[in-house]
matplotlib code that plots the C-alpha trace (Angstrom):
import matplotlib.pyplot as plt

x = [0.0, 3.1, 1.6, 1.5, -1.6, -2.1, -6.1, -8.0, -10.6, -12.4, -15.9, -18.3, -18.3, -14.2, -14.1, -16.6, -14.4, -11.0, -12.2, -13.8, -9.9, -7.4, -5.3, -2.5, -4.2, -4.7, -1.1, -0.3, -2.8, -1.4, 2.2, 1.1, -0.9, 1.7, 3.7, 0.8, 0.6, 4.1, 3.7, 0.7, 2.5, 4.6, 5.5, 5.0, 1.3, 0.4, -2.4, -4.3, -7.9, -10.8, -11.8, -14.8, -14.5, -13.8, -12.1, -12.0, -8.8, -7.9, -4.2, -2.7, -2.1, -1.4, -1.6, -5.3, -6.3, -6.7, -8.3, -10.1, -10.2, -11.6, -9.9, -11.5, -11.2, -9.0, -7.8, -9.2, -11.5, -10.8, -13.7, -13.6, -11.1, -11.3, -10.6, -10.0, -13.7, -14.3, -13.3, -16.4, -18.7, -16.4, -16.9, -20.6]
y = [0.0, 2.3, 4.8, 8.6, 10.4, 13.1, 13.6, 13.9, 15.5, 15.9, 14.6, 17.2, 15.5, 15.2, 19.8, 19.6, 17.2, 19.1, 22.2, 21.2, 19.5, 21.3, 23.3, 21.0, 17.8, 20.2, 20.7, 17.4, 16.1, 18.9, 17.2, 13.6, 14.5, 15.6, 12.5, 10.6, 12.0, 11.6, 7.8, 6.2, 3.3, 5.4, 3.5, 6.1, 6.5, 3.0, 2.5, -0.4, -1.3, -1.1, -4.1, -5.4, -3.5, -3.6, -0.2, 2.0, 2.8, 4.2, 5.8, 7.7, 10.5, 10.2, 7.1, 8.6, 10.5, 8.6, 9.6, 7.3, 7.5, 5.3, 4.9, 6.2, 5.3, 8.5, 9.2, 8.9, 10.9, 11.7, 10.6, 11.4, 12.5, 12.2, 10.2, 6.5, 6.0, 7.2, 3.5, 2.1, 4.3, 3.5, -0.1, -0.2]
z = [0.0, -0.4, -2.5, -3.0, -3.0, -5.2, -5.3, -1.8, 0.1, 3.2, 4.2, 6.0, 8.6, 9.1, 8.9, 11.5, 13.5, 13.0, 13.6, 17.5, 17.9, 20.4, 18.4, 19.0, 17.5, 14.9, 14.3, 14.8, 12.0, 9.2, 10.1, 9.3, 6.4, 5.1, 5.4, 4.9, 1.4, 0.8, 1.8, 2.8, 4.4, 6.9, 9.9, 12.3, 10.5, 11.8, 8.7, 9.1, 7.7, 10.4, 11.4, 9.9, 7.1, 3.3, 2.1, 5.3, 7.1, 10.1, 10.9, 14.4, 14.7, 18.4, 21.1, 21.2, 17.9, 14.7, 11.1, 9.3, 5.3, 2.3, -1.2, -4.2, -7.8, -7.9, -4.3, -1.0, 1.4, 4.6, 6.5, 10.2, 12.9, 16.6, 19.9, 19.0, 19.6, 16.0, 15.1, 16.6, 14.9, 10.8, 11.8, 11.2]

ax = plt.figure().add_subplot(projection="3d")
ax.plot(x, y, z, "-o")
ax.set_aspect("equal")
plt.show()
């Protein structure tokens, strides 16, 4: 899965997320997306699929904060961002 992404985009529903983030989770996020798009498959990323599902991914941003995202034909989305809860909720 070591690729680069070129095309994204963010889901309503991950602004809404970011945006109510401390400003620090923030800044954390904006440094891993940028690695993320340089290499999906970044150790320090920890991608993995969520469990139970077919095309959605989860990766850390910290020990607590994840992001979830979903391949497209031509790039991904970035579907939600919070607490690790958020990977209970992407599993259904």
């Amino acid at each position: 899965m070591a690729k680069k992404v070129t095309t994204y985009q963010f889901s309503r529903q991950f602004k809404r997320e970011y945006n109510k983030l401390p400003k620090e989770i923030q800044k954390a996020f904006d440094e891993k997306l940028s690695l993320f798009l340089k290499q999906t498959s970044h150790p320090s990323l920890r991608v993995k699929r969520i469990q139970g599902t077919k095309n959605r991914w989860e990766g850390s941003i910290t020990m607590k904060y994840r992001f979830t995202f979903e391949f497209l034909e031509n790039g991904l989305i970035f579907r939600a961002i919070g607490t690790h809860d958020i990977l209970n909720r992407e599993s259904q």
